[in-house]
C-alpha positions as CSV (number, residue, x, y, z in Angstrom):
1,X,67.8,32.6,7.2
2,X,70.6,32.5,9.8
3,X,70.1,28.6,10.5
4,X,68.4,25.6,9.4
5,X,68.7,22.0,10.7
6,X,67.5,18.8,9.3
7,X,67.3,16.7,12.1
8,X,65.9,13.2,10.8
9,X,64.3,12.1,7.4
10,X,62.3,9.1,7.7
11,X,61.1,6.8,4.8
12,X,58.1,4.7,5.1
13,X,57.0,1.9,2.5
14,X,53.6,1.2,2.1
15,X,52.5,2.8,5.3
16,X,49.5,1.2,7.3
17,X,46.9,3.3,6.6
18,X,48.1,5.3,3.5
19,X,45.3,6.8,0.9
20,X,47.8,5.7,-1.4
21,X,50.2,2.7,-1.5
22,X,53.9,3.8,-2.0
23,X,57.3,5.1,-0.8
24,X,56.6,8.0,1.8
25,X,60.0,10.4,3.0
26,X,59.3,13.0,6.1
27,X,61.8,15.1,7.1
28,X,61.5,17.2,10.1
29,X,63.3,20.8,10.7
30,X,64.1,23.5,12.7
31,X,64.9,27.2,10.8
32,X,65.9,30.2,12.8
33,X,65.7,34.0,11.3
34,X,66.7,36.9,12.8
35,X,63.0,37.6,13.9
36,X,61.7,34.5,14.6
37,X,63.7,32.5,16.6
38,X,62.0,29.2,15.9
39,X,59.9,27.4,13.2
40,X,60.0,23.7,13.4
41,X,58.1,21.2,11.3
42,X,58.3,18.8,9.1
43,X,57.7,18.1,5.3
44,X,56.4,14.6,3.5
45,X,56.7,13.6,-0.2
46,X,55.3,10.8,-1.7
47,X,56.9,8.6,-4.2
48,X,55.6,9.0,-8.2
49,X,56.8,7.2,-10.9
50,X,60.4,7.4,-12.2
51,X,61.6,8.5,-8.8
52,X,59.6,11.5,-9.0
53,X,58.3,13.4,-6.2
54,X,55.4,15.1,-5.0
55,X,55.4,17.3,-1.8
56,X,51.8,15.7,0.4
57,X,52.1,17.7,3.8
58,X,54.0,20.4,5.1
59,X,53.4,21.3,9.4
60,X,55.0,23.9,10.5
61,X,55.1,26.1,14.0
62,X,56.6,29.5,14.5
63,X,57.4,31.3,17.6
64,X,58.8,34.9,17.2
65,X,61.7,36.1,19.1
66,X,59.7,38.5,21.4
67,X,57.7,35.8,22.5
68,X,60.5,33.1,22.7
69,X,62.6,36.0,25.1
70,X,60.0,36.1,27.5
71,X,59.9,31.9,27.9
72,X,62.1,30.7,30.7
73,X,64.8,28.1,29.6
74,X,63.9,25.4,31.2
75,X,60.3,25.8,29.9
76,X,61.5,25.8,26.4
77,X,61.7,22.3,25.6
78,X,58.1,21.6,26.1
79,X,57.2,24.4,24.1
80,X,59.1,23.0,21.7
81,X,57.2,19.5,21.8
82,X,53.8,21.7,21.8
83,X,55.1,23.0,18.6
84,X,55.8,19.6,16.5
85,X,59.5,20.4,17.0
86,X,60.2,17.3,19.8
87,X,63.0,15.3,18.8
């Protein structure tokens, strides 16, 4: 791994439309490697008891460097946002 970003964490109690009531925590990234020059995603635990915690949902998106070279600049941050990785 060359780089990795944590770019927010979020915590939700008792979310609106939960299968579970609780404490929720997402925290969305961005990783870089030397051959794929972007996954993004984000990762959400839920709460157990005794401040334990269970991983619910992981999303992630990967675009390879090849592909990611041939994507002009400007076009990049929608790609981005197609991905999940939208800030």
């Amino acid at each position: 791994m060359e780089a990795a970003t944590v770019w927010r964490v979020t915590v939700y109690d008792n979310p609106q439309g939960a299968p579970t009531p609780g404490t929720y925590i997402a925290a969305d990234y961005e990783i870089e490697y030397e051959s794929i020059a972007l996954q993004c995603g984000y990762l959400m635990w839920f709460e157990l008891p005794k401040q334990r915690y269970v991983v619910l949902r992981e999303e992630s998106g990967i675009l390879p460097a090849e592909i990611v070279e041939r994507i002009p600049e400007d076009q990049l941050p929608e790609v981005k946002i197609q991905l999940g990785c939208a800030r």
